[in-house]
Structure formats: C-alpha cells, structure tokens
N, C-alpha and C positions, 0 to 999 in steps of 0.2 A: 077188921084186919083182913089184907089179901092173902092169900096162900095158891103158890103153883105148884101144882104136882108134877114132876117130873119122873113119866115112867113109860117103858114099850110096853108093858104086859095088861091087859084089861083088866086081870083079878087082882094084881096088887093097885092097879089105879083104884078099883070101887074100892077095894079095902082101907086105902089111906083115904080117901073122900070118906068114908061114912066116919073114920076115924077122928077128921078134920073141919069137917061140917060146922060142928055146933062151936067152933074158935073164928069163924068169917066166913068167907067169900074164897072157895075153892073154883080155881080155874086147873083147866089139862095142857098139859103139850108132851106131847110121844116120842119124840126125839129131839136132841139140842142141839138142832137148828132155831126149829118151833118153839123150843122155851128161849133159845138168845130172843129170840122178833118178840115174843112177849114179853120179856123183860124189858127189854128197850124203848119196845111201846108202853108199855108201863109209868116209864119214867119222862116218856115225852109226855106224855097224861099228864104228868104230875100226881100219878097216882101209883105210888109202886107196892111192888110188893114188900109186905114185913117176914112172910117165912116163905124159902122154899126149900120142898122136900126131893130131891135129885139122886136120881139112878145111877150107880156108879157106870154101870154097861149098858149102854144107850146105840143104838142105831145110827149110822152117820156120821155123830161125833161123841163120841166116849164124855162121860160126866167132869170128870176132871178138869175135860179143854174148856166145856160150859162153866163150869164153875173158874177158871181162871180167865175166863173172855169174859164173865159175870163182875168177877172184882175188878178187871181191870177198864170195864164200863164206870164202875161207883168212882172208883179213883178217875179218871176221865171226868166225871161231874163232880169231883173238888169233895165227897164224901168219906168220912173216914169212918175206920170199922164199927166204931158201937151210934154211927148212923145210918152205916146201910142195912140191908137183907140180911135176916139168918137166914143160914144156909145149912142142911143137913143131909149130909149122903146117907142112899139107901142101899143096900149089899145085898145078896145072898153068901158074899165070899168070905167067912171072917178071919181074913189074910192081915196079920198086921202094917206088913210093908204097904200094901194098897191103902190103910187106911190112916197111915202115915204121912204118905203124899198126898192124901185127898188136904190134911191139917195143915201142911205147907202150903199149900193152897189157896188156905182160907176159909175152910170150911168150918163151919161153928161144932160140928158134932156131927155123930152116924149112929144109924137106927141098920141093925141086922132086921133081915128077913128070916123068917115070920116073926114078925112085929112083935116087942114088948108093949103091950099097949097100954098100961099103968105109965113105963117110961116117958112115949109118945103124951100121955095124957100131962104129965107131970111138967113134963117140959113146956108144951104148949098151956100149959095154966098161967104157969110162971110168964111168960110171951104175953099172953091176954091181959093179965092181973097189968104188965108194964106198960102196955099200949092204952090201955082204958086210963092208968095216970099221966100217961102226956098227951091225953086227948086226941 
C-alpha cells in the first residue's frame, strides 16, 4: 500500500511515518503544491496512492484546496469514491466547522493532533486487512 504524508512540520512528519511504516511505502510532501505533483504523478504511474494523511494548514495552499484539487483529479480519471484514495485530515484545531468542510470535501476522516494512535492503528488495519483482499 502507498501512503503520502502530508505535513510542514518535521516532528509530526517522523511521527506519522513511524506510525505508518509498517501498513506500506510512505512517501513526504511539505506542502500542497508538492503532494498535488505527487499525486498526479502517482496516477500517471499507474501507481497511486491508497491512503493519504493531509494537513489541514499547509503552506502555499491550505489542505482543503489539496484535498478538493485531489478529488476532483480522481473524478477527472472517471474514479468514483470507494475507488479512489482515502483521505484523512490532520488538525491541531478541533474546530467542528473546519472539520465539517474538510467532509464536504471529501475527506474519508480526521485524526486530531497529538495523534490517537490505537485510532490511526485501527483504521489503517482495517485499509491493509482490504487492500491485501483485492490484491
């Protein structure tokens, strides 16, 4: 399974990477510019990602705009939601309104900072456990 991390901050990056490790192949991008181009490249690959974990406050371009320039890539290549990327926002802010909009959006779920990590575990089990049955 691929996973992008989507994050400015270094100590939440290592954190969710050691978190995410042992579920695939984590790659980084520090702001969403850099995770659109790797997504994109991803799926010219032919090789996309299955989870990404995205920062709602991002540098450049705020998580939300990535994450609606994300779906509306999948939709662009004829994908419909329970074929493309989960997507999980990451927060420090536990604003309901914000997290609101991020689900209008299209985002599969949000993980508050500092990390539940039993949740994070839980959820990405369930993601592994589905990906190893459709091979």
């Amino acid at each position: 399974m691929r996973i992008l991390i989507v994050e400015d901050d270094f100590i939440q990056r290592k954190i969710l990477m050691r978190l995410l490790e042992k579920y695939g192949a984590c790659e980084v991008a520090v702001d969403g510019h850099e995770a659109l181009d790797a997504f994109r490249m991803a799926h010219k690959e032919k090789d996309p990602y299955r989870v990404v974990f995205l920062d709602i406050q991002l540098p450049k371009m705020d998580g939300r705009e990535v994450l609606t320039q994300m779906r509306e890539h999948e939709q662009e290549l004829g994908l419909i939601a329970s074929d493309g990327c989960k997507i999980y926002m990451t927060t420090a802010v536990d604003d309901s309104k914000v997290i609101m909009k991020a689900f209008r959006a299209g985002c599969d779920g949000y993980f508050l900072k500092p990390y539940d990590v039993a949740k994070i575990n839980e959820t990405m089990s369930l993601l592994f456990i589905e990906s190893t049955e459709r091979g």
